[in-house]
C-alpha positions as CSV (number, residue, x, y, z in Angstrom):
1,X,8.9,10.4,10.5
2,X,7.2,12.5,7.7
3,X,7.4,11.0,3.8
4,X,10.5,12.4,2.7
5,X,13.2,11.3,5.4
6,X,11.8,8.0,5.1
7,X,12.1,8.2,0.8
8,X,16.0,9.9,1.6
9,X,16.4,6.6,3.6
10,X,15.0,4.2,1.2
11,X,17.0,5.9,-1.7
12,X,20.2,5.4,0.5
13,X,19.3,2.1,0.9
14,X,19.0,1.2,-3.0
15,X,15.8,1.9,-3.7
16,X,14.7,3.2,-6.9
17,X,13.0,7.0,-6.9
18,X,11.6,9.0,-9.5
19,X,10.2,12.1,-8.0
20,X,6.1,13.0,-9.2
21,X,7.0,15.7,-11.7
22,X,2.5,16.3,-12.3
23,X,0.1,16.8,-10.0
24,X,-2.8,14.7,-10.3
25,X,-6.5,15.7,-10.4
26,X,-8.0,13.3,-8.3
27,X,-11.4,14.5,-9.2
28,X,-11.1,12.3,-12.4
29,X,-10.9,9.5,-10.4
30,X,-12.9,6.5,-10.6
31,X,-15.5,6.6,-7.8
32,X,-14.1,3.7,-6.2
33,X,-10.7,5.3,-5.9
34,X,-11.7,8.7,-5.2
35,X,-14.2,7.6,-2.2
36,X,-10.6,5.7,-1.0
37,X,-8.5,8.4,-1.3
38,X,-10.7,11.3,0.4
39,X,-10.6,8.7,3.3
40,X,-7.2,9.1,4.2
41,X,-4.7,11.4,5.9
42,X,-3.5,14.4,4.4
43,X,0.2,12.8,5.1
44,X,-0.9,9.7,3.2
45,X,-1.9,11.6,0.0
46,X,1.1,13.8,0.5
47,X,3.6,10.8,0.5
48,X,2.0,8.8,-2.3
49,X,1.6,11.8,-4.3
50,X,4.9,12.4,-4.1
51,X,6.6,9.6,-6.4
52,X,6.5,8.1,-9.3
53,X,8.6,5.0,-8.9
54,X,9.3,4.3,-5.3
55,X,10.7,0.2,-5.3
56,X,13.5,-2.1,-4.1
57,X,16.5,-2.8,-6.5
58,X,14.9,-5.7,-7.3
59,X,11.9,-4.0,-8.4
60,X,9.9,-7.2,-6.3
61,X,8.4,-4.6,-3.4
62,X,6.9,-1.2,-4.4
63,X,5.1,1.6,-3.1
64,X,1.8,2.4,-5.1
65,X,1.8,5.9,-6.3
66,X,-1.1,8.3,-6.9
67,X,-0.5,7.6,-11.0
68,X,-0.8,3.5,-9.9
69,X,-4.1,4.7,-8.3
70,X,-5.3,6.2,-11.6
71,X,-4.1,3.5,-14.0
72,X,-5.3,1.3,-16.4
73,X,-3.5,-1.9,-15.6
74,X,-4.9,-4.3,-18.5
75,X,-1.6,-6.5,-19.5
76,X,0.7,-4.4,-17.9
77,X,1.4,-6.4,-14.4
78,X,-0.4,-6.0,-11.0
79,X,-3.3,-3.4,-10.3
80,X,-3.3,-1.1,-7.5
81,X,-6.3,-3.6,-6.8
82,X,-4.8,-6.8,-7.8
83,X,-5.1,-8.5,-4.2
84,X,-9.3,-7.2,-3.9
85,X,-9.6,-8.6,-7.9
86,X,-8.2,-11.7,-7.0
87,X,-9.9,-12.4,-3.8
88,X,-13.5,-11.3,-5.6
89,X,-12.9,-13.9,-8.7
90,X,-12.5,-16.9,-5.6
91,X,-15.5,-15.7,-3.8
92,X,-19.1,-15.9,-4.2
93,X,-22.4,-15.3,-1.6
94,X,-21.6,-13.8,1.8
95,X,-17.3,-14.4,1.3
96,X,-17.6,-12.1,-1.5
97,X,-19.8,-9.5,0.1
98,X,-17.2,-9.8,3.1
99,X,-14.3,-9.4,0.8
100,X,-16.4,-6.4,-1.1
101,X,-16.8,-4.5,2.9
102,X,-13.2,-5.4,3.8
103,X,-11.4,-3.6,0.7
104,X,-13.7,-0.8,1.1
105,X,-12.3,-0.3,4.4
106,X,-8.7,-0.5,3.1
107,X,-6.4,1.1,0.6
108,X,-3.2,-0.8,-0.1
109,X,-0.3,1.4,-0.8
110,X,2.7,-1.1,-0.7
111,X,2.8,-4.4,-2.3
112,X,5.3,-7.4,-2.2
113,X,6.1,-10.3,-4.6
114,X,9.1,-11.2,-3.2
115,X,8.2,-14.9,-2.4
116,X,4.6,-14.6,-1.4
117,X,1.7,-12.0,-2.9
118,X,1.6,-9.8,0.2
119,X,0.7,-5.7,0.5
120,X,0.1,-3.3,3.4
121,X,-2.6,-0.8,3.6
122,X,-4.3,1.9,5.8
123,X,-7.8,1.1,7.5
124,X,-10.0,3.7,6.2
125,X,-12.8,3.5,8.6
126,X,-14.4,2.3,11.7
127,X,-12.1,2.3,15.0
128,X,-9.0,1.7,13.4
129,X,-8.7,4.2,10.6
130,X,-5.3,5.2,10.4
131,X,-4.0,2.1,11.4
132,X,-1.6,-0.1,9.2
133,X,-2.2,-3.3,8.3
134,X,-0.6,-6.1,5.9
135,X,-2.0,-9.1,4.4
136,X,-0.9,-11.9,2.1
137,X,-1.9,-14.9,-0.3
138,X,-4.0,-17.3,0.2
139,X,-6.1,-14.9,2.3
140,X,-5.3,-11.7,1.9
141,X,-8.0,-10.0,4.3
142,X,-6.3,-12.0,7.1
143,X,-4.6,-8.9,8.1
144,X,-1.7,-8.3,11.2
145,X,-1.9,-4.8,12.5
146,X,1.7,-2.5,12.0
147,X,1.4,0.6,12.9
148,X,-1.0,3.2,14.5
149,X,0.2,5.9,12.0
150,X,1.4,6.5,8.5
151,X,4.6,7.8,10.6
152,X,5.3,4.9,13.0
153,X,4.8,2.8,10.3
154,X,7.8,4.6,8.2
155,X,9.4,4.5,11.4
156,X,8.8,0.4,12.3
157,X,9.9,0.1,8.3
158,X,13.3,1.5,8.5
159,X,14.2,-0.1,11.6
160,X,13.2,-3.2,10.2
161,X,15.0,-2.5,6.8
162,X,18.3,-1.9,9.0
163,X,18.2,-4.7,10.7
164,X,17.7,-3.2,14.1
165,X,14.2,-4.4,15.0
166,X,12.5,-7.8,14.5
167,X,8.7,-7.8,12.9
168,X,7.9,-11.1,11.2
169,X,5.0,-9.3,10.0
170,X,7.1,-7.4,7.6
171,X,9.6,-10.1,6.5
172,X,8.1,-10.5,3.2
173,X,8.8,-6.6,2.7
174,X,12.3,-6.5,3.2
């Protein structure tokens, strides 16, 4: 399923859509955010470039747009980051440096605070780049594996949306 049937089906199922009216120049990017982002799919950066606002009517789970990628966040609610912030300001010694090699190898793109803190992300290296993943609070780089692809994972989402498949794994996201 490319980006925009699954966006058509989110919209149809109340979510909230405003359509990326400016391209971004990812070249201004921090180097953190940049090395991220040139590690993905071309059908990643195509989907998340492709919204603004991409969230549930309840404006509790939220895709993470390139803009969220680019933006200063400073009292203006959750980073793009906000899980890899958190779990670096609990951390010291070899848990942080393990936290610091986890979140370079992932790049969230969803996030949920529905009940608890939760987000899913692509692996961007090593044998399972590509893959999606979600994690959640207390320890967020305990992850559970979703998808292969960008695709099966908008596919696996829908279903699960509709009610027509069961994946505990993505309760907190519906």
């Amino acid at each position: 399923m490319n980006h925009i049937k699954f966006t058509n089906i989110l919209i149809a199922c109340n979510w909230r859509f405003e359509e990326s009216q400016v391209k971004i120049n990812t070249a201004t990017a921090q180097d953190t955010v940049k090395e991220r982002l040139s590690k993905t799919p071309r059908s990643f950066l195509e989907f998340v470039e492709y919204f603004d606002l991409l969230a549930n009517a309840e404006d509790n789970i939220w895709f993470i747009s390139i803009k969220d990628y680019f933006k200063d966040n400073i009292g203006e609610g959750l980073s793009w980051n906000e899980f890899e912030l958190q779990s670096l300001e609990y951390s010291d010694g070899q848990e942080k440096e393990d936290v610091i090699k986890f979140w370079n190898d992932h790049l969230p793109f969803m996030m949920s605070v529905k009940s608890d803190y939760a987000f899913v992300a692509i692996v961007l290296n090593g044998e399972h780049k590509g893959q999606i993943v979600t994690g959640n609070e207390p320890e967020y780089e305990d992850t559970v594996t979703l998808a292969n692809s960008l695709g099966e994972f908008f596919e696996k989402y829908i279903l699960v949306l509709k009610g027509e498949l069961e994946e505990p794994a993505l309760k907190l996201f519906i």
